[in-house]
N, CA and C atoms of all chains as a GROMACS GRO file, in nm:
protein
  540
    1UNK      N    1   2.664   5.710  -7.500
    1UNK     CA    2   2.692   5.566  -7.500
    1UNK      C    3   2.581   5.491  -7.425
    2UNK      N    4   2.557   5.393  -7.475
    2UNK     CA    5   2.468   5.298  -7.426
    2UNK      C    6   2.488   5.257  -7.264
    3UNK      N    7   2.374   5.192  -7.182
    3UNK     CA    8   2.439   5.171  -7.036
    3UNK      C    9   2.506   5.025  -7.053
    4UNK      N   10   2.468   4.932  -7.173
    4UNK     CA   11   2.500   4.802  -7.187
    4UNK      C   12   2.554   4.791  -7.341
    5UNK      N   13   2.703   4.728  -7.336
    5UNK     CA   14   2.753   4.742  -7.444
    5UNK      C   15   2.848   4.590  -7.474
    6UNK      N   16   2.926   4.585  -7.601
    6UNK     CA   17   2.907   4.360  -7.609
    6UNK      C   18   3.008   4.403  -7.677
    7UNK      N   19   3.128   4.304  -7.619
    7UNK     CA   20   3.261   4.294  -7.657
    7UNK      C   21   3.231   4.131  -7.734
    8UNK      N   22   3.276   4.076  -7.857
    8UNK     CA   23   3.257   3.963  -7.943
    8UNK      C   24   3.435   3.911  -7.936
    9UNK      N   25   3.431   3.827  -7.884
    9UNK     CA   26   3.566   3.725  -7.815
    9UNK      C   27   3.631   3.664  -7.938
   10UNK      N   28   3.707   3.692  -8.009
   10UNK     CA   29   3.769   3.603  -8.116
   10UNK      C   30   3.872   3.533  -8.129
   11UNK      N   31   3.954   3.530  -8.245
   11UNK     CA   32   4.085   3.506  -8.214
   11UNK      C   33   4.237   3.569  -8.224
   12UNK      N   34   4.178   3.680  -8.198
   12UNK     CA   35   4.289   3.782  -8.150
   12UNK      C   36   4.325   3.754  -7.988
   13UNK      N   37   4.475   3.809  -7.984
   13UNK     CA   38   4.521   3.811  -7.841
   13UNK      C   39   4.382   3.901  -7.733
   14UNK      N   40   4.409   3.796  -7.639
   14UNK     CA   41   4.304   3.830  -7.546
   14UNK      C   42   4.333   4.001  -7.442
   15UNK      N   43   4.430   4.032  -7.429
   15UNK     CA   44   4.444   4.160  -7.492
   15UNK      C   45   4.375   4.236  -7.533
   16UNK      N   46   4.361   4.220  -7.604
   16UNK     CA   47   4.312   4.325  -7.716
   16UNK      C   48   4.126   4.311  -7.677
   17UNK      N   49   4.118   4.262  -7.636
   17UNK     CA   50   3.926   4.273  -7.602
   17UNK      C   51   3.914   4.288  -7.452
   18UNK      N   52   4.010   4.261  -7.373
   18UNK     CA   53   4.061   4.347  -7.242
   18UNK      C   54   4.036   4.525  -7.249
   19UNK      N   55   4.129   4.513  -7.326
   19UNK     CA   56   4.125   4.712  -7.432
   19UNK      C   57   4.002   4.760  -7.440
   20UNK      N   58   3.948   4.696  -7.525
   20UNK     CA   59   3.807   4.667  -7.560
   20UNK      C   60   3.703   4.715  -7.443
   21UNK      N   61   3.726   4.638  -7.364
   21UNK     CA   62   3.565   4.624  -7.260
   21UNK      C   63   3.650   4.750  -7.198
   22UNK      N   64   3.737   4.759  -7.102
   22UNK     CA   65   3.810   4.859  -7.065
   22UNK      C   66   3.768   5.018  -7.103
   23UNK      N   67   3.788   5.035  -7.232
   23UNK     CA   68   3.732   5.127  -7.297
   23UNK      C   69   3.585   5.162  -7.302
   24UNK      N   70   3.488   5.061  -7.344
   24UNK     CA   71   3.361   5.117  -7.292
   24UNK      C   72   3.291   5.144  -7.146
   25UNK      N   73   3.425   5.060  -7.008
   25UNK     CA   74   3.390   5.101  -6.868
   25UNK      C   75   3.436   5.211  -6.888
   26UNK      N   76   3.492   5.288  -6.930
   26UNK     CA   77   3.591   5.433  -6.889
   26UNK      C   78   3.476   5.538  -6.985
   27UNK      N   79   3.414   5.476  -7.049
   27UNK     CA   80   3.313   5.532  -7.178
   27UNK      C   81   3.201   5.570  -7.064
   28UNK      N   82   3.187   5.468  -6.997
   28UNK     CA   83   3.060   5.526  -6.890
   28UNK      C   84   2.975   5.403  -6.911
   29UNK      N   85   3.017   5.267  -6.940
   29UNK     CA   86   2.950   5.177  -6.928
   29UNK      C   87   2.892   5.152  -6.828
   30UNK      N   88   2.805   5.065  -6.818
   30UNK     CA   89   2.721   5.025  -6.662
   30UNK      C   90   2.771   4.849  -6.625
   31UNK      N   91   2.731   4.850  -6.778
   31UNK     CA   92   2.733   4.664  -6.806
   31UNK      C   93   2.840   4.612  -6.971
   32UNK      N   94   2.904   4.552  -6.928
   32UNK     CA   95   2.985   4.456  -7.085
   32UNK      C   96   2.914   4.353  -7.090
   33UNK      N   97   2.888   4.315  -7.185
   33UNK     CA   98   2.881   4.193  -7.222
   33UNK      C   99   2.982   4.094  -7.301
   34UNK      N  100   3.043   4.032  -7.240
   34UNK     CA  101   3.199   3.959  -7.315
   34UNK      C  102   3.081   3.807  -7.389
   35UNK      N  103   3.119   3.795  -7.504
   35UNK     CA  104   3.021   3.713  -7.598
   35UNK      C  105   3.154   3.628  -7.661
   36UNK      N  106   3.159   3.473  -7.671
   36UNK     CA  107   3.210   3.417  -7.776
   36UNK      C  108   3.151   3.264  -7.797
   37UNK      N  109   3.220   3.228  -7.928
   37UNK     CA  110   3.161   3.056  -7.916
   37UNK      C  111   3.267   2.985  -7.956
   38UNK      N  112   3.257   2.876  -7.961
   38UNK     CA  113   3.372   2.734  -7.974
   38UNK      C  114   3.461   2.764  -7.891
   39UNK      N  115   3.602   2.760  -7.968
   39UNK     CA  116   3.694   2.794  -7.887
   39UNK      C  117   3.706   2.893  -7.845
   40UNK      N  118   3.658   3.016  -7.857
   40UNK     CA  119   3.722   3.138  -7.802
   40UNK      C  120   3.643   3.122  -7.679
   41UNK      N  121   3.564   3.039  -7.610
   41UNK     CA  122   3.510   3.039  -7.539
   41UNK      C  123   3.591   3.088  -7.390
   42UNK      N  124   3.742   2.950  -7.396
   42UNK     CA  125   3.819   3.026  -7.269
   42UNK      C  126   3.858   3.154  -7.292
   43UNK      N  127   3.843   3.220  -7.407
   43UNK     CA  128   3.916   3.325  -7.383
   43UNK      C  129   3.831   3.425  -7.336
   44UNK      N  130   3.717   3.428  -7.360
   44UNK     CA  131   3.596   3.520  -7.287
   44UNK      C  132   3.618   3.511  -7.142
   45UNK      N  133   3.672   3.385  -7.082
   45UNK     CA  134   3.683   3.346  -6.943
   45UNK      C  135   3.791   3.430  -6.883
   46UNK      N  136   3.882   3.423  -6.986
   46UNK     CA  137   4.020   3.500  -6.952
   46UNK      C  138   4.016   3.657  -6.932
   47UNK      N  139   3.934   3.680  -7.033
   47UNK     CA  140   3.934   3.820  -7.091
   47UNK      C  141   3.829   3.894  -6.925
   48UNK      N  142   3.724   3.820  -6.861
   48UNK     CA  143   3.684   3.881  -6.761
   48UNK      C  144   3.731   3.827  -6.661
   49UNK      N  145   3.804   3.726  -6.614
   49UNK     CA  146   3.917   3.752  -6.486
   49UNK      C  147   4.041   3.848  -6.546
   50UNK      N  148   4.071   3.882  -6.593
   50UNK     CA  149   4.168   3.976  -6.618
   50UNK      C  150   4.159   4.097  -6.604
   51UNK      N  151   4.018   4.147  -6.638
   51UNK     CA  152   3.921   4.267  -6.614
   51UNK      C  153   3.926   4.288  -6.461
   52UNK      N  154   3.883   4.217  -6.383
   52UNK     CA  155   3.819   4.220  -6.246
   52UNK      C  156   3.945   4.194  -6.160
   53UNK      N  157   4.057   4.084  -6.188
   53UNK     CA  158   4.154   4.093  -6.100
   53UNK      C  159   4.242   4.166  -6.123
   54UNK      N  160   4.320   4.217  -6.228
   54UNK     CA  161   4.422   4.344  -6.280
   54UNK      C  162   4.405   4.477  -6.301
   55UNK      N  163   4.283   4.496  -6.343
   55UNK     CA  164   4.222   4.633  -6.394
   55UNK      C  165   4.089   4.696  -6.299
   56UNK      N  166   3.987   4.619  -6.286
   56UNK     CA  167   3.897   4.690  -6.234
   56UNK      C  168   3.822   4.622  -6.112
   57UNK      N  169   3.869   4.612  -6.000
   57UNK     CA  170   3.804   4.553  -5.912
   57UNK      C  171   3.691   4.548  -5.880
   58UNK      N  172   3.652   4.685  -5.906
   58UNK     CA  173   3.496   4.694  -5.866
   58UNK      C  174   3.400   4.625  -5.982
   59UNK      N  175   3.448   4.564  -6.080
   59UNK     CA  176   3.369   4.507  -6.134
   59UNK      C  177   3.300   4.390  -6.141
   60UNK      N  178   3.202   4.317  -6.132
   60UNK     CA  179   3.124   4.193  -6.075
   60UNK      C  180   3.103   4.124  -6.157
   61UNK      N  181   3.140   4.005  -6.178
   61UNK     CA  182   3.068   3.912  -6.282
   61UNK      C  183   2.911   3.888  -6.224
   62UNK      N  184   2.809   3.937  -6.329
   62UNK     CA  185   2.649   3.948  -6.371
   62UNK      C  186   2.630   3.808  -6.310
   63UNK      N  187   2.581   3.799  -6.491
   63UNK     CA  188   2.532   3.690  -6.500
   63UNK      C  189   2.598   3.588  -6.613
   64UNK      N  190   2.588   3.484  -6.600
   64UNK     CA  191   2.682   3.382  -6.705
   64UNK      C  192   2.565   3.298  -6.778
   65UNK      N  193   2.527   3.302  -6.918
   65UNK     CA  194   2.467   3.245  -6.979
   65UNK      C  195   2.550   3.119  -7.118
   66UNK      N  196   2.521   3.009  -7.074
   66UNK     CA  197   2.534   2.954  -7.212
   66UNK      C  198   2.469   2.837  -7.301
   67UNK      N  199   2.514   2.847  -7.435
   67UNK     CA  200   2.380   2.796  -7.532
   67UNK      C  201   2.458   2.731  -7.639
   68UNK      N  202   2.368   2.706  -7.752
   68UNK     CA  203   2.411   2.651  -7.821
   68UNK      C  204   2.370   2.710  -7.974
   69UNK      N  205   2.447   2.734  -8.052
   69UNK     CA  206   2.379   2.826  -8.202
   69UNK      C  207   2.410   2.711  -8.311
   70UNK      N  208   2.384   2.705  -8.393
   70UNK     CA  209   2.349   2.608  -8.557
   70UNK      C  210   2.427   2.715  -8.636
   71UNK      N  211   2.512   2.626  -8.675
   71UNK     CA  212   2.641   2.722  -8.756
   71UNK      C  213   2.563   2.630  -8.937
   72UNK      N  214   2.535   2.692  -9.022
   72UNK     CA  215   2.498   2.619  -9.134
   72UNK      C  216   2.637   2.685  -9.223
   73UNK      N  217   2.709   2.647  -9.311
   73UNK     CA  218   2.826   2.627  -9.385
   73UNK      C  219   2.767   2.570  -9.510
   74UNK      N  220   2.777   2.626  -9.647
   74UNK     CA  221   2.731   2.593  -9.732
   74UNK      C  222   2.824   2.451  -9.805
   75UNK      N  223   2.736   2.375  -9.854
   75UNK     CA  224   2.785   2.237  -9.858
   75UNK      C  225   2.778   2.135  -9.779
   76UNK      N  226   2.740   2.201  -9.638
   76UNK     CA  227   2.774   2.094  -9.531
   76UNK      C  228   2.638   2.026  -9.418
   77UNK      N  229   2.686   1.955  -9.375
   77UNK     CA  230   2.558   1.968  -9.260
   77UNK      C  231   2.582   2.045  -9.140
   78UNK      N  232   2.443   2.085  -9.155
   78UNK     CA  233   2.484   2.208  -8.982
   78UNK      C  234   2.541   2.114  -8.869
   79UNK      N  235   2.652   2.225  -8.827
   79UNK     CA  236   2.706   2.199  -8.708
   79UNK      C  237   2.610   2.261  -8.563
   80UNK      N  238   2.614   2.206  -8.458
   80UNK     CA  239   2.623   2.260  -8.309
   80UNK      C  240   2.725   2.388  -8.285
   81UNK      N  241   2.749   2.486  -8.248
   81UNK     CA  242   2.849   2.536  -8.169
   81UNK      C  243   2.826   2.570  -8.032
   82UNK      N  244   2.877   2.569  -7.944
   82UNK     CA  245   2.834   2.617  -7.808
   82UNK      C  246   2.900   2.771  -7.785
   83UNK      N  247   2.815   2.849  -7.748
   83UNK     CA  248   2.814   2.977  -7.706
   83UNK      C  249   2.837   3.041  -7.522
   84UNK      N  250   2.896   3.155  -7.486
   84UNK     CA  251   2.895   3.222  -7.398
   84UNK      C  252   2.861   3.333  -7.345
   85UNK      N  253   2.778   3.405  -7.264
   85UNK     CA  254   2.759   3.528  -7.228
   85UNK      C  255   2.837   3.548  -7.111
   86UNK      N  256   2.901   3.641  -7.069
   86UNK     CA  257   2.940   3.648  -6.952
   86UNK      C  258   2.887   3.844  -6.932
   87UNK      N  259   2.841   3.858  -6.811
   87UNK     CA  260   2.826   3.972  -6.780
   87UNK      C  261   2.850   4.048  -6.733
   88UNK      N  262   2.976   4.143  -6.736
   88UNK     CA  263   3.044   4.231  -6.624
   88UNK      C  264   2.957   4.372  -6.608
   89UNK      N  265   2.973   4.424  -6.426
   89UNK     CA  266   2.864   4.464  -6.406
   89UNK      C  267   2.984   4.570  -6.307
   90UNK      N  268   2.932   4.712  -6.316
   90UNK     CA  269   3.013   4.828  -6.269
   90UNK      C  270   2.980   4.840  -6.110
   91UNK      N  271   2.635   0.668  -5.330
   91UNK     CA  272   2.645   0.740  -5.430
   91UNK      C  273   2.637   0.876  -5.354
   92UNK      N  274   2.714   0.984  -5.298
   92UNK     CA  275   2.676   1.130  -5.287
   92UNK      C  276   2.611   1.206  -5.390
   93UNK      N  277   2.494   1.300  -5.322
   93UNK     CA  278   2.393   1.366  -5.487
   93UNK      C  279   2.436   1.449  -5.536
   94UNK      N  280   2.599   1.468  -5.510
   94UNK     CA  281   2.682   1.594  -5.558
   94UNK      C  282   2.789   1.555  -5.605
   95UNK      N  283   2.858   1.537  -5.772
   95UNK     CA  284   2.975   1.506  -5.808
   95UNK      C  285   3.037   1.565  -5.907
   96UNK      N  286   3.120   1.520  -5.933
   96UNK     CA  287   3.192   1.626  -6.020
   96UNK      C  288   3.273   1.536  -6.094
   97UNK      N  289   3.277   1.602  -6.208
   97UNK     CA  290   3.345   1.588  -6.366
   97UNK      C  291   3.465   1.688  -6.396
   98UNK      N  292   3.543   1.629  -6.402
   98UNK     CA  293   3.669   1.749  -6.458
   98UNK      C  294   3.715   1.718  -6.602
   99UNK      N  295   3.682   1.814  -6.702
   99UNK     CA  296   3.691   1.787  -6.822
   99UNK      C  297   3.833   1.818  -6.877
  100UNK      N  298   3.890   1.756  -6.953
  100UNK     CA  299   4.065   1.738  -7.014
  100UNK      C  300   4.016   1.745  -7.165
  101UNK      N  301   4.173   1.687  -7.216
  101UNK     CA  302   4.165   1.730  -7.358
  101UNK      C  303   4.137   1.560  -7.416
  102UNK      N  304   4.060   1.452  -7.361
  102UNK     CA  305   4.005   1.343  -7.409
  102UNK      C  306   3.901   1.418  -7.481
  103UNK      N  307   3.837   1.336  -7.574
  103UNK     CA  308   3.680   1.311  -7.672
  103UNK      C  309   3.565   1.387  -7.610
  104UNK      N  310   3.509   1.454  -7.615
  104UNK     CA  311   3.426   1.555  -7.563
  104UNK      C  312   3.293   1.434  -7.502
  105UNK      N  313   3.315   1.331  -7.568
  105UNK     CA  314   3.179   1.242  -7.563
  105UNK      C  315   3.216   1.158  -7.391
  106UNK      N  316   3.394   1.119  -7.373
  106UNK     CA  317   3.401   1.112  -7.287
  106UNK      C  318   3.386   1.147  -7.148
  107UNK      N  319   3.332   1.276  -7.154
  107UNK     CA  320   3.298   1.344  -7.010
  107UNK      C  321   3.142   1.335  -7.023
  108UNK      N  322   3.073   1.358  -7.160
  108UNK     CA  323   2.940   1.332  -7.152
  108UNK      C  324   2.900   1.237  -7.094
  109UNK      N  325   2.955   1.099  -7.102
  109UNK     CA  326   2.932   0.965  -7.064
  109UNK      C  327   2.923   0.959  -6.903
  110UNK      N  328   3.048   0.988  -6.867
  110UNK     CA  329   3.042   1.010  -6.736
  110UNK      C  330   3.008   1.092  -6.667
  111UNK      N  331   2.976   1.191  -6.726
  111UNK     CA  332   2.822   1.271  -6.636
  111UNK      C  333   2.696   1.181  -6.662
  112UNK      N  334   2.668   1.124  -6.738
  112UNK     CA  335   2.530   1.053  -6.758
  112UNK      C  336   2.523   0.952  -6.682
  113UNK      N  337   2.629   0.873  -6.670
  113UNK     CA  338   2.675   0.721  -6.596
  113UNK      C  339   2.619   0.791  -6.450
  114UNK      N  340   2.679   0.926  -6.384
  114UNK     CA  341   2.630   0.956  -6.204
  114UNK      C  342   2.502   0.991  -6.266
  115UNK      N  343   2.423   1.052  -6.347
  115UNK     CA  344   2.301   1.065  -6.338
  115UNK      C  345   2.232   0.946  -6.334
  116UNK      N  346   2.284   0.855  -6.403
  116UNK     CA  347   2.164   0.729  -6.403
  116UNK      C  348   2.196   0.646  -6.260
  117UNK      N  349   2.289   0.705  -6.195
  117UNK     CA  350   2.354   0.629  -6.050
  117UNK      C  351   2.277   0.701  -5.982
  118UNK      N  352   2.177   0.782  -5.986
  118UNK     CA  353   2.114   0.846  -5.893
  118UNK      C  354   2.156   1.019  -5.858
  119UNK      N  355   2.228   1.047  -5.893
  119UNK     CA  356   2.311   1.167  -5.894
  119UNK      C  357   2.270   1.307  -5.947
  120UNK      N  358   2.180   1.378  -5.754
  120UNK     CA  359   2.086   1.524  -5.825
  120UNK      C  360   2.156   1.617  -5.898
  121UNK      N  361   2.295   1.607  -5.890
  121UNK     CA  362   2.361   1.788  -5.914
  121UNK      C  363   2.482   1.688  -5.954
  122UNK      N  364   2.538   1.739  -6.126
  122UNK     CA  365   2.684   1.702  -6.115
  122UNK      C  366   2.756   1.880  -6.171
  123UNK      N  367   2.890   1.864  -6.105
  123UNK     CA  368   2.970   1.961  -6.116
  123UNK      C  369   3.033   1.946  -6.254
  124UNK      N  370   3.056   2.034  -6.360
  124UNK     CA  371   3.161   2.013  -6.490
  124UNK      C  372   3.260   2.131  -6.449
  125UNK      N  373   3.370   2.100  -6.460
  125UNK     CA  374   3.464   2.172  -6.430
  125UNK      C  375   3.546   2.159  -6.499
  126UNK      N  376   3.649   2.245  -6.550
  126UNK     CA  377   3.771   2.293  -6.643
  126UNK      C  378   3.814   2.351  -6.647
  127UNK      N  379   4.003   2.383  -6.650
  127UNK     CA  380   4.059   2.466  -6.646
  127UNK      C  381   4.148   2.477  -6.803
  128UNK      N  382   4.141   2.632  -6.830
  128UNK     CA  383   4.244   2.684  -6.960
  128UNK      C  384   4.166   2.643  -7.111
  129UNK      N  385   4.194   2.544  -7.153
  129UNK     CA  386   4.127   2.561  -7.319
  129UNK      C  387   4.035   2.491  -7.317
  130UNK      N  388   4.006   2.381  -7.205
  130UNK     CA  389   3.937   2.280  -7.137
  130UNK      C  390   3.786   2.374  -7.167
  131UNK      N  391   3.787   2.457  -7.115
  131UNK     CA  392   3.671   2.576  -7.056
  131UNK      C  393   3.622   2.569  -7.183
  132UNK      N  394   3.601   2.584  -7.254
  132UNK     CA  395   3.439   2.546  -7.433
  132UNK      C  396   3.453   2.414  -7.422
  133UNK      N  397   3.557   2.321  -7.415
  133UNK     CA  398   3.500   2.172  -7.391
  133UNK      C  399   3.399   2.141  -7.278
  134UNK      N  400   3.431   2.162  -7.148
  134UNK     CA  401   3.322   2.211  -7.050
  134UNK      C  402   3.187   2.242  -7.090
  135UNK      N  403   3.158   2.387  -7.203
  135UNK     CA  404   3.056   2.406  -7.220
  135UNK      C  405   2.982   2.300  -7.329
  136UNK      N  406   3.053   2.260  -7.373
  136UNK     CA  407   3.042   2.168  -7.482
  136UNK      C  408   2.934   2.057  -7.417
  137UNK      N  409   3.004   2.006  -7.350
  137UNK     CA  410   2.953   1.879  -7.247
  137UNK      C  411   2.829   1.890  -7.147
  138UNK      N  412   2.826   2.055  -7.113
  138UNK     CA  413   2.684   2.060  -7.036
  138UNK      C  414   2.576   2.092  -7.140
  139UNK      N  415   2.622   2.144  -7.268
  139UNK     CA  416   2.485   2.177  -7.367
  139UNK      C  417   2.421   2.025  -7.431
  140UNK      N  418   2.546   1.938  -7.490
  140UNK     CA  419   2.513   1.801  -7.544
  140UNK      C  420   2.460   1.730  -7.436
  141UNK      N  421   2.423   1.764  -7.293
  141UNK     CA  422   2.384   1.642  -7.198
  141UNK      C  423   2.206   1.712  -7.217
  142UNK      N  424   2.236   1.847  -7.193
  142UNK     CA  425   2.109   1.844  -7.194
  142UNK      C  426   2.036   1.898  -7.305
  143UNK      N  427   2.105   1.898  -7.387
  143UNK     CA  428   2.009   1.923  -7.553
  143UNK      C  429   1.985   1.776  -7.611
  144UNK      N  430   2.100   1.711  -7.592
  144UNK     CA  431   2.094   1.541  -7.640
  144UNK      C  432   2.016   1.454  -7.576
  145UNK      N  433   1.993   1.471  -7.438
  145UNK     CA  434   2.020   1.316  -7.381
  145UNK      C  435   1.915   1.347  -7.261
  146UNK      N  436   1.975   1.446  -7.165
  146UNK     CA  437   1.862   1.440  -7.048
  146UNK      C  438   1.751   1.588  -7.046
  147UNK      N  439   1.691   1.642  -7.160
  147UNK     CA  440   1.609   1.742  -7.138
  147UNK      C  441   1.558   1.782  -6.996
  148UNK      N  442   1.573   1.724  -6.874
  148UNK     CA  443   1.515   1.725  -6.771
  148UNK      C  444   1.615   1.805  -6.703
  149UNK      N  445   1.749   1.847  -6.738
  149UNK     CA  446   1.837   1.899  -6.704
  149UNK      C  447   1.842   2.018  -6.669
  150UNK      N  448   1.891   2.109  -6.569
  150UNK     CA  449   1.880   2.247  -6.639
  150UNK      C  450   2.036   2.301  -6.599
  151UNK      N  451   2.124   2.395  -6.625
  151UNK     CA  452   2.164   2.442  -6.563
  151UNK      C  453   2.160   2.520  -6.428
  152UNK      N  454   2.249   2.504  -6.313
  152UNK     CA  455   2.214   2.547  -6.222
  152UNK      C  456   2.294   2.689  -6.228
  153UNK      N  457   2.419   2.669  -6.117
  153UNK     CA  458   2.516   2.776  -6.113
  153UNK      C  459   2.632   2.767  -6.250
  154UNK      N  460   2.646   2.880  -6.286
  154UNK     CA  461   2.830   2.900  -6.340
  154UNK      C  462   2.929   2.986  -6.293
  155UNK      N  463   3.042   2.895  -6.193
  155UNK     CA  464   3.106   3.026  -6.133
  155UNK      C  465   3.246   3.015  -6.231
  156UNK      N  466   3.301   3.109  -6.273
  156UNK     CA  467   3.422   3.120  -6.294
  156UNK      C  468   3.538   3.146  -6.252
  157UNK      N  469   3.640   3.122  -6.223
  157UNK     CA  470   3.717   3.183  -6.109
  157UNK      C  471   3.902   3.212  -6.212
  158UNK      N  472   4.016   3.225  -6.107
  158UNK     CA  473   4.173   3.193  -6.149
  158UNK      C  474   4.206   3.091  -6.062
  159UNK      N  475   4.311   3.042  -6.150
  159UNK     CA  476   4.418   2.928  -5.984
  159UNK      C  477   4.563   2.968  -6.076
  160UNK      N  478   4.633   2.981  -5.987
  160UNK     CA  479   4.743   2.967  -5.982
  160UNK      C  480   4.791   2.832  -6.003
  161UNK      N  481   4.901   2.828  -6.132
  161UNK     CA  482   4.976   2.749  -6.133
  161UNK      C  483   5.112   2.768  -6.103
  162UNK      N  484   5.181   2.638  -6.014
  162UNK     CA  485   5.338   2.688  -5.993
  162UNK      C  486   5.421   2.603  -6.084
  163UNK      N  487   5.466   2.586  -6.191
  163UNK     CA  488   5.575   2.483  -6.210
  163UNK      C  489   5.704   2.491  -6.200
  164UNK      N  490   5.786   2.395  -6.215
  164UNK     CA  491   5.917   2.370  -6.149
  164UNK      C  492   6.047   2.498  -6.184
  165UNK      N  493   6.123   2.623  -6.174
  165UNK     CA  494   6.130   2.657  -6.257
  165UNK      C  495   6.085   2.790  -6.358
  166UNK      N  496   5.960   2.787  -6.312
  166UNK     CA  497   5.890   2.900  -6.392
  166UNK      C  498   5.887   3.003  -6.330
  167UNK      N  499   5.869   3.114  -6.362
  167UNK     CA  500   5.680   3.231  -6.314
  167UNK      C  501   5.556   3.174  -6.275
  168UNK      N  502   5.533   3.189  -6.190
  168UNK     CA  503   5.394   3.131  -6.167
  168UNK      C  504   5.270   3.199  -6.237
  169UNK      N  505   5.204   3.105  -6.359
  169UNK     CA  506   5.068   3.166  -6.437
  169UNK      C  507   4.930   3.150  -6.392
  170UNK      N  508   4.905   3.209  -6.456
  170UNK     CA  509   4.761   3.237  -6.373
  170UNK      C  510   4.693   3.163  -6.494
  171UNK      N  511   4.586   3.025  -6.398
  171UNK     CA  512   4.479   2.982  -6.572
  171UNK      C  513   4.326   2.997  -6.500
  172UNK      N  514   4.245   3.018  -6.574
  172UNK     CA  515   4.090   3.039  -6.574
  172UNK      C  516   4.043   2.941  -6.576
  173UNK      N  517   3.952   2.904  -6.460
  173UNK     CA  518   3.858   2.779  -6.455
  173UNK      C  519   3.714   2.818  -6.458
  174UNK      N  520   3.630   2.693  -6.498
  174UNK     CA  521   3.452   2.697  -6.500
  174UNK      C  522   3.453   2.564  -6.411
  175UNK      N  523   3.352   2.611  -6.352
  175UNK     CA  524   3.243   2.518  -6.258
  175UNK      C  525   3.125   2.548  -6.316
  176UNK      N  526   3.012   2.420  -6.375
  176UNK     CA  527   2.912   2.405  -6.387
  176UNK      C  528   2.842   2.331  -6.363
  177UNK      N  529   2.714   2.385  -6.289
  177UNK     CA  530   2.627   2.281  -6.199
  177UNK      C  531   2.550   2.250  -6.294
  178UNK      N  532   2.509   2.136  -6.344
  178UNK     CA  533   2.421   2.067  -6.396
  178UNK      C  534   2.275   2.005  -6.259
  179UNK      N  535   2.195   2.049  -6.293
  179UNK     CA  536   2.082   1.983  -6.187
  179UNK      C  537   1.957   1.893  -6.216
  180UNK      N  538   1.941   1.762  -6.188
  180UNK     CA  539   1.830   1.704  -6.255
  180UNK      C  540   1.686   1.711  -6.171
   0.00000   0.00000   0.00000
């Protein structure tokens, strides 16, 4: 397994990408990367306080990056979306 | 004017918190805080990418801390919601 590995935040119960990152720390991760945009944005937020205060203490929020990506939709004019990195760190 | 203020973003017009982060920047205002709690949190990010992709390029991001707060209401379980703090710095 990789030392750095990227959980993608959607709209499934937040849960379930809890599981997720969980699974690649127990895998022998070093680093997650919790990734989402628009709205799932709080849930990336959720998904690593939930990590760090319920499950894994020793884990550190990194680093927090965010941006902005060009969503193009055929027919339409490109949208903005705003994006998140968050970085949990072993 | 203090060179440190803060914005707490709700579920108003996304343009409305833009405004009033721009309004303390043009008041003189080095560092403003964007802050949000629960679904608020991508509106938040929303508002620090459009200030400084739109409007003040001179911007940068500073800090992003994320944290929990406890909510108590009347009645309930007490839930736990996810907040962002973001330093905007000119």
């Amino acid at each position: 397994m990789p030392e750095s590995s990227s959980v993608l935040v959607g709209r499934k119960p937040v849960m379930n990408y809890v599981l997720a990152c969980l699974t690649l720390f127990h895998g022998g991760a070093k680093e997650v990367n919790v990734k989402a945009r628009g709205r799932a944005i709080s849930r990336a937020v959720d998904v690593a306080e939930i990590i760090r205060h319920r499950f894994l203490p020793d884990v550190k929020i990194g680093n927090i990056n965010i941006g902005t990506e060009q969503i193009q939709s055929s027919g339409k004019a490109p949208a903005n979306i705003s994006t998140i990195e968050i970085t949990l760190v072993r």
